[in-house]
Structure formats: C-alpha cells, structure tokens
FISE-166643 format. One record per atom (N, C-alpha, C): residue in one letter; chain; atom name; x, y, z. Coordinates in Angstrom, 3 decimals, decimal comma, always signed. Each point is the difference from the previous one (the first is absolute). Layout:
BEGIN
<rec "A" "A" "CA" <X Y Z>>
...
***
This chain:
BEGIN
<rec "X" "A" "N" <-4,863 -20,284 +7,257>>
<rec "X" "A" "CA" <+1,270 +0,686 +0,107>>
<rec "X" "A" "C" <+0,593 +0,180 -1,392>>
<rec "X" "A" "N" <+0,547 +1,319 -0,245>>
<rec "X" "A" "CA" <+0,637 -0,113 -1,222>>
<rec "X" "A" "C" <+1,193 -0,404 -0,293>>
<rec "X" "A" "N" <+0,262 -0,422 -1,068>>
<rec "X" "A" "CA" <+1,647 -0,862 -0,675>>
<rec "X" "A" "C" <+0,913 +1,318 -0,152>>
<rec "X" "A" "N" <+0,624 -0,150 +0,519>>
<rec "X" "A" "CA" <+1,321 +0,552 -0,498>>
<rec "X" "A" "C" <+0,276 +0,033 -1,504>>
<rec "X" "A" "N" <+0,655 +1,021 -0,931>>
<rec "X" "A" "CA" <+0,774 -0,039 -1,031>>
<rec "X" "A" "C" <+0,122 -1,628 -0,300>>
<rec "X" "A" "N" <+1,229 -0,416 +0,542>>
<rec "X" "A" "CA" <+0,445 -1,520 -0,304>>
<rec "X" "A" "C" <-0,690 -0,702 +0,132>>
<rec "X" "A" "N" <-1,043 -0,193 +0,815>>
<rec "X" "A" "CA" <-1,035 -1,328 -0,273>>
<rec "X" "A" "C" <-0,908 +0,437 -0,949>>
<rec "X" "A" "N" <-0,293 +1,134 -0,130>>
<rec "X" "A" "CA" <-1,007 +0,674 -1,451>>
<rec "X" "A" "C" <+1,073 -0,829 -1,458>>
<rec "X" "A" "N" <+1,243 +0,603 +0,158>>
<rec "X" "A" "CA" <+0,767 -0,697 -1,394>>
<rec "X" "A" "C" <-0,089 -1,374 -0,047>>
<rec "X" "A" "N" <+0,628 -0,641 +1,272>>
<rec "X" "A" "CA" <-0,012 -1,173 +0,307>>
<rec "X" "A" "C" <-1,145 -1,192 -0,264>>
<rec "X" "A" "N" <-1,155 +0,647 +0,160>>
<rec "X" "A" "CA" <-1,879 -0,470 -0,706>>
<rec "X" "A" "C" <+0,216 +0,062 -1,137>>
<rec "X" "A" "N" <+0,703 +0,913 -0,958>>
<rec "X" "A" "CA" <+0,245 +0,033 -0,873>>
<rec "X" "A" "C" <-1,174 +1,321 -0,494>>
<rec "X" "A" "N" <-0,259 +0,357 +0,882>>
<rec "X" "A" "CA" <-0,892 +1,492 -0,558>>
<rec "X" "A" "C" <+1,171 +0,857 -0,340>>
<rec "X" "A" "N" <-0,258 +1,308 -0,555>>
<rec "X" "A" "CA" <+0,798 +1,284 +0,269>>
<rec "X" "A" "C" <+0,782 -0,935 -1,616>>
<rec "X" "A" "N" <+0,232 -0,195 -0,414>>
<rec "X" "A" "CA" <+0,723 -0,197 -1,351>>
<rec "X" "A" "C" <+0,025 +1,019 -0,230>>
<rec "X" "A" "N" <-0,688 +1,112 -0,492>>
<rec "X" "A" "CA" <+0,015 +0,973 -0,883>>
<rec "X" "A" "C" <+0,870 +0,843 +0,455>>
<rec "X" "A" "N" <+0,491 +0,363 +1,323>>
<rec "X" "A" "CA" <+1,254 +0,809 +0,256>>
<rec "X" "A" "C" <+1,193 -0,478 -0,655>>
<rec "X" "A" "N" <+0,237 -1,049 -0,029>>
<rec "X" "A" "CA" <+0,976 -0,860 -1,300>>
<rec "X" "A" "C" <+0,201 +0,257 -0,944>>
<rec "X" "A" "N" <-0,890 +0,661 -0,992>>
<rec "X" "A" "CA" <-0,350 -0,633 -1,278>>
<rec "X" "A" "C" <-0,012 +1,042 -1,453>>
<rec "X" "A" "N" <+0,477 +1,176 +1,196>>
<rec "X" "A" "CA" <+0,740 +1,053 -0,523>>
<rec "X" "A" "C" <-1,547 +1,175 -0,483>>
<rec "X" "A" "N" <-0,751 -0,382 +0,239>>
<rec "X" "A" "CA" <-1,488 +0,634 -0,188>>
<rec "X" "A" "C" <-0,333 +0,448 +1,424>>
<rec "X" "A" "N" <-0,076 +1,565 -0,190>>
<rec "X" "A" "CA" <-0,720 +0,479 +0,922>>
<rec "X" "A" "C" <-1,189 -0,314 +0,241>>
<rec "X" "A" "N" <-0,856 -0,114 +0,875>>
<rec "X" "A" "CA" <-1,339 -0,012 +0,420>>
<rec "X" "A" "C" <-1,305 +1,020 -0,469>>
<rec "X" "A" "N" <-0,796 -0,503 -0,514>>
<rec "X" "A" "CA" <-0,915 +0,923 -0,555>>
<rec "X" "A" "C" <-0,562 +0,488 +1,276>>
<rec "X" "A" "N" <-0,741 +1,495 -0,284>>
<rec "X" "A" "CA" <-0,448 +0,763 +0,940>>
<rec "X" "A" "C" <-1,241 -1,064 +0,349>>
<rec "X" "A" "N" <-1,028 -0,788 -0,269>>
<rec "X" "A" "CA" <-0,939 -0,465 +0,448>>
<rec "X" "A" "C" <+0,004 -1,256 +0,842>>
<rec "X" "A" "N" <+1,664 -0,186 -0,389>>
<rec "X" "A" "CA" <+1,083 -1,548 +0,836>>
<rec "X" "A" "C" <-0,215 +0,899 +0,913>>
<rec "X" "A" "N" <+0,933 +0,954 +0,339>>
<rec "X" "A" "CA" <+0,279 +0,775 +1,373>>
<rec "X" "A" "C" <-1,251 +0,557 +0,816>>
<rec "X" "A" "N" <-0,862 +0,837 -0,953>>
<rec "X" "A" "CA" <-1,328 +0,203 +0,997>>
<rec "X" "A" "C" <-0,852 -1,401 +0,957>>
<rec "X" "A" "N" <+0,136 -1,535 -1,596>>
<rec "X" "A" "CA" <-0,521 -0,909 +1,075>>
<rec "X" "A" "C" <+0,642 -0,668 +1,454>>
<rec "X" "A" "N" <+1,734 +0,580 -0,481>>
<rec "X" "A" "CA" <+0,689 -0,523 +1,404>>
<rec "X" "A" "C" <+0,013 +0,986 +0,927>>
<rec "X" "A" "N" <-0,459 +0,904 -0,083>>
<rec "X" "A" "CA" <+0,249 +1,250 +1,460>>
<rec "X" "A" "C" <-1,410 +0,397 +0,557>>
<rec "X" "A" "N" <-0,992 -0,430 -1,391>>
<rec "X" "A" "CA" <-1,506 +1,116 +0,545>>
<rec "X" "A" "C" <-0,579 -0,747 +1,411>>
<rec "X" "A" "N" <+0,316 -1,047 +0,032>>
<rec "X" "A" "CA" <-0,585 -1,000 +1,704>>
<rec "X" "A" "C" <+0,505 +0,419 +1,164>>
<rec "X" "A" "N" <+1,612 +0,790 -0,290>>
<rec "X" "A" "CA" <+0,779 +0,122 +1,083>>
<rec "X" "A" "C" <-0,559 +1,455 +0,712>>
<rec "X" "A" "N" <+0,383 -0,278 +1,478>>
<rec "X" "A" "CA" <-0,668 +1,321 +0,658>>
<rec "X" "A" "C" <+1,659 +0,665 +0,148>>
<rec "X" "A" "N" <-0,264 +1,262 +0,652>>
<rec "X" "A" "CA" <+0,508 +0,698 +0,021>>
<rec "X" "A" "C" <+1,726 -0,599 +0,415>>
<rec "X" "A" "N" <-0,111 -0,051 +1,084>>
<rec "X" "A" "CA" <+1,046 -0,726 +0,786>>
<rec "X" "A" "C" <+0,574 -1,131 -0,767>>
<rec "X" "A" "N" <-0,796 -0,912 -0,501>>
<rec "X" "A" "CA" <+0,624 -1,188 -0,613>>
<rec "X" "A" "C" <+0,602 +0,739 -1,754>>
<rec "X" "A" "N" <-0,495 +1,437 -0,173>>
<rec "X" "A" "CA" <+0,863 +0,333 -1,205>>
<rec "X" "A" "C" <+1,545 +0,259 +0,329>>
<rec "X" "A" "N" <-0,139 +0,819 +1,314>>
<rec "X" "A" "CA" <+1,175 +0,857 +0,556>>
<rec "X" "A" "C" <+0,979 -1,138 +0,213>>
<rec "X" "A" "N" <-0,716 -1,017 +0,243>>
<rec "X" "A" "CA" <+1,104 -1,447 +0,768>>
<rec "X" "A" "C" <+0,929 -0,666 -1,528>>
<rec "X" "A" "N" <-1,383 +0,132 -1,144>>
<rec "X" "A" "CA" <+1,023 -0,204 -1,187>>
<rec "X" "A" "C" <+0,887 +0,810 -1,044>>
<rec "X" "A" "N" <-0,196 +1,159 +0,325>>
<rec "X" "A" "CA" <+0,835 +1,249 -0,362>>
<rec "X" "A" "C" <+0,983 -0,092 +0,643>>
<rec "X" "A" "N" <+0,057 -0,201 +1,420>>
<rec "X" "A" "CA" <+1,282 -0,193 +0,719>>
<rec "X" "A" "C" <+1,013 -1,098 -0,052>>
<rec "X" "A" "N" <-0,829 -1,281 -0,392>>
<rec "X" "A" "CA" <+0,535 -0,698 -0,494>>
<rec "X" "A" "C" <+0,397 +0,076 -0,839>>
<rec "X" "A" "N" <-0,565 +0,215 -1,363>>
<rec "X" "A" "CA" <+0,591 +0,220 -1,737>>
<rec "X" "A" "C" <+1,376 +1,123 +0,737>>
<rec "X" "A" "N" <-0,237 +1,121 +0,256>>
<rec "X" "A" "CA" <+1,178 +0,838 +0,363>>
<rec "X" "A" "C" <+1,435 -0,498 +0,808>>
<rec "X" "A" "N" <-0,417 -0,794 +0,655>>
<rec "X" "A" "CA" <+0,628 -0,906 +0,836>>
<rec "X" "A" "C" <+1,323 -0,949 -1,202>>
<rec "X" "A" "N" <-0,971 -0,719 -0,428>>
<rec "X" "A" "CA" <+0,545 -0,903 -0,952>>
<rec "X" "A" "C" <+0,734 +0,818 -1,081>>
<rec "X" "A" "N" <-0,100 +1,195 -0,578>>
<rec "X" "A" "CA" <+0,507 +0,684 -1,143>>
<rec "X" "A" "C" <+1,582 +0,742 +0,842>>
<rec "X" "A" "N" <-0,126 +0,161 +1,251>>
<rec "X" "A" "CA" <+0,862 +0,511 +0,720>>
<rec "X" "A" "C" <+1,017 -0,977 +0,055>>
<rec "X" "A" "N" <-0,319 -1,224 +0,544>>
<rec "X" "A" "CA" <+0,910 -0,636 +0,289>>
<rec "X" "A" "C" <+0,658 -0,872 -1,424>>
<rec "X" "A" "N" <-0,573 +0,400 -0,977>>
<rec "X" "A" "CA" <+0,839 -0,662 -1,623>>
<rec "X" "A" "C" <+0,454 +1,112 -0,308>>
<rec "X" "A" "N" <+0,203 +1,468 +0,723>>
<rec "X" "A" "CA" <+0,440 +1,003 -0,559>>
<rec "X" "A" "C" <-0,545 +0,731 -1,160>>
<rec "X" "A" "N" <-1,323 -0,095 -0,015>>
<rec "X" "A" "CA" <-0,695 +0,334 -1,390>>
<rec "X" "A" "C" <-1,181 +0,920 +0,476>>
<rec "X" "A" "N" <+0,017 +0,679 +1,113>>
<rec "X" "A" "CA" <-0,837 +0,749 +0,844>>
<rec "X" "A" "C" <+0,551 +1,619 -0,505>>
<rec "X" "A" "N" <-0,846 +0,613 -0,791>>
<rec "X" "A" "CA" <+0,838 +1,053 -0,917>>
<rec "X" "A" "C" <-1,044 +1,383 +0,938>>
<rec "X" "A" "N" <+0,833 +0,589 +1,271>>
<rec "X" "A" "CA" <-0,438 +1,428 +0,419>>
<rec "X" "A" "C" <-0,174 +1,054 -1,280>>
<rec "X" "A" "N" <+0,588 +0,103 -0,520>>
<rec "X" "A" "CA" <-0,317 +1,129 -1,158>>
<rec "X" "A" "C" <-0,824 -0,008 -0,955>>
<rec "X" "A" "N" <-0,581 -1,289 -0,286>>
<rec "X" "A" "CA" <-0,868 -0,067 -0,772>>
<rec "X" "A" "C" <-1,893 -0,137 +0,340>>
<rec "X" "A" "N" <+0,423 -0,369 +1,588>>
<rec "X" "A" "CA" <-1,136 +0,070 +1,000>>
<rec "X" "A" "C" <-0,789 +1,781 +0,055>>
<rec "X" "A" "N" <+1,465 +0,514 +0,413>>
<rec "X" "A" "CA" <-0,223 +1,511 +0,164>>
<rec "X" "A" "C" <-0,834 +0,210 -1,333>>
<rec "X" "A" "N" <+0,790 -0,051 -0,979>>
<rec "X" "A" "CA" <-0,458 +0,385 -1,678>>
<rec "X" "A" "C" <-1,485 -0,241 +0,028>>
<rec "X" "A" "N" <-0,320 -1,262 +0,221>>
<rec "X" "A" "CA" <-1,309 -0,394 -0,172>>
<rec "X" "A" "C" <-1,184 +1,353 +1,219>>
<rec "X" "A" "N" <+0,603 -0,319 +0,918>>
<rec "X" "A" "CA" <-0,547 +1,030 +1,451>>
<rec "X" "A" "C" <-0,553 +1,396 -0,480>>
<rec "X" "A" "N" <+1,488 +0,552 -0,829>>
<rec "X" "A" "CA" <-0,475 +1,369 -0,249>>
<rec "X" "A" "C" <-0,926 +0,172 -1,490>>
<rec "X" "A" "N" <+0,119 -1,426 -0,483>>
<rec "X" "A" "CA" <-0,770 +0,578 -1,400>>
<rec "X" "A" "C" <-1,524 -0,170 +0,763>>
<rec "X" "A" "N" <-0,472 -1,338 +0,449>>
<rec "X" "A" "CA" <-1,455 +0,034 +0,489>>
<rec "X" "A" "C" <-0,520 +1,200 +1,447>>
<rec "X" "A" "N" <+1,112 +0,730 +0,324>>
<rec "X" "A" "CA" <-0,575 +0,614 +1,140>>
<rec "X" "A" "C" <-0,740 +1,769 -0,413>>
<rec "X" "A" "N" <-0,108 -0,007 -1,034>>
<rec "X" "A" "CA" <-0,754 +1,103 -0,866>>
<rec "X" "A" "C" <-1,693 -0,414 +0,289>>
<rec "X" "A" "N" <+0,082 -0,912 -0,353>>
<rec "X" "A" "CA" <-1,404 -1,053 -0,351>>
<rec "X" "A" "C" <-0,895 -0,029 +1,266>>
<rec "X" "A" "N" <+0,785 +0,273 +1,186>>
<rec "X" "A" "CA" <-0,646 -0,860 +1,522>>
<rec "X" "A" "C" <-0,377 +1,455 +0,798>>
<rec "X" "A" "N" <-0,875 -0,554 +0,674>>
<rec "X" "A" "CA" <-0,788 +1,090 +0,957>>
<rec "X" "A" "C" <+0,899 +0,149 +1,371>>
<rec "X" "A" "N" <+0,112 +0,872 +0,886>>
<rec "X" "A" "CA" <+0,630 -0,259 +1,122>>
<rec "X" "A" "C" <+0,003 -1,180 +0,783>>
<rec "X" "A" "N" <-0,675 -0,052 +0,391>>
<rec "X" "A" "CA" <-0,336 -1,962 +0,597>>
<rec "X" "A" "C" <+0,976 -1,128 -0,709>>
<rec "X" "A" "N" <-0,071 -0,062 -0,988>>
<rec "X" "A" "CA" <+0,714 -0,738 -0,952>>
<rec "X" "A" "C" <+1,552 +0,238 -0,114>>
<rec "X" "A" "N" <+0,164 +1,365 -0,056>>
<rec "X" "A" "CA" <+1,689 +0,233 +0,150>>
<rec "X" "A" "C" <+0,154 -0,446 +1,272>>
<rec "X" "A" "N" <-0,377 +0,233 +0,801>>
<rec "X" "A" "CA" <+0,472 -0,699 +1,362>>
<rec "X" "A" "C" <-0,187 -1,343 +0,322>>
<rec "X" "A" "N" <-0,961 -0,898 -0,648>>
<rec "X" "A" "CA" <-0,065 -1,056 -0,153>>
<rec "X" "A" "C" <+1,547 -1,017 -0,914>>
<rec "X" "A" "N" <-0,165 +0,926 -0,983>>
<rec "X" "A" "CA" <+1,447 -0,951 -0,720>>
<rec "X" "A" "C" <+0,920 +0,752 +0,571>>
<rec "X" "A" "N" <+0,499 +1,000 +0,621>>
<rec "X" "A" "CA" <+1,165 +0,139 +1,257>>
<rec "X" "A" "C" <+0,480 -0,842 +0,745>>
<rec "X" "A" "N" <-1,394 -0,274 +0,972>>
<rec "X" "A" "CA" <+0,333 -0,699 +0,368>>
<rec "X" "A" "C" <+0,449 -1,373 -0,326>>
<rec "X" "A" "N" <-0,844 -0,774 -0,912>>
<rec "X" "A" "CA" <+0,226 -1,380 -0,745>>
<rec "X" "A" "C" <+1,352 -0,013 -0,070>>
<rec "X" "A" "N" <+1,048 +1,064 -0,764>>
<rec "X" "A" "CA" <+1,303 -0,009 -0,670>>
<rec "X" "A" "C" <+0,314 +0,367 +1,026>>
<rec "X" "A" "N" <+0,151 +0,452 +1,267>>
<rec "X" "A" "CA" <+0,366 -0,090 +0,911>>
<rec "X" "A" "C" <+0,357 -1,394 +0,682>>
<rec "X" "A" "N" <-0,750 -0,684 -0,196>>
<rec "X" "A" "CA" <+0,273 -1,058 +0,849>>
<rec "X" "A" "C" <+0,643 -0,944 -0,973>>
<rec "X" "A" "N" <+0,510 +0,300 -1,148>>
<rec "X" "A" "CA" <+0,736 -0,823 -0,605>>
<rec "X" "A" "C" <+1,393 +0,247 +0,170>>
***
C-alpha cells in the first residue's frame, strides 16, 4: 500500500521538496516511470488537490502552459490533456 505525503515526510523521505531545490528531471522520471496510468491521474489529482487547497492552484497559468504545448500534439493527445485539465 502506498504512504501518503505525511508518512513519506514523516520517514523522512521527500526532504527535497523542503530544501528549496527543485527536482531534477531524472528524480522525477525515476518517481513516475513505475506508475501506471491511473496511479498517475490519482497523483495529479492529488498534487492539484493540495495546491488548491493552500490557494496556490494558478488556472491561468495551467491554460498558458495548455496552449503553448497544444501546437506540438496530434489529435488524440489534444483530447487526451482536455480531458486531464478537465478533471482538475
């Protein structure tokens, strides 16, 4: 079963969200590349979740990001991150 946020800090893992250092891209690929589909969506919703409720959940800058990468994506894909930001 997986730990929650707080027992992840609480183990004393996860320091590095602390520590004022973003996460290198090869930190983040080794923490997400295991996860399947569903268990990504469950922590997107969560991270979104959590940024919402500290008031730091920024719609306009989501969009920003949306319309710069949606040049890039094949049909499948625009409807894929639609939906995603949809459900946030």
């Amino acid at each position: 079963m997986k730990r929650s946020f707080k027992e992840t800090v609480s183990a004393g893992e996860g320091r590095q969200a602390y520590s004022g250092k973003a996460p290198s891209t090869d930190e983040l690929i080794a923490k997400y590349s295991g996860m399947s589909e569903d268990e990504l969506m469950r922590e997107l919703k969560s991270a979104a979740g959590r940024q919402k409720a500290e008031g730091r959940f920024d719609e306009n800058a989501l969009k920003k990001g949306m319309d710069a990468i949606m040049p890039m994506l094949d049909d499948a894909q625009k409807r894929k991150l639609r939906e995603i930001v949809g459900m946030l």
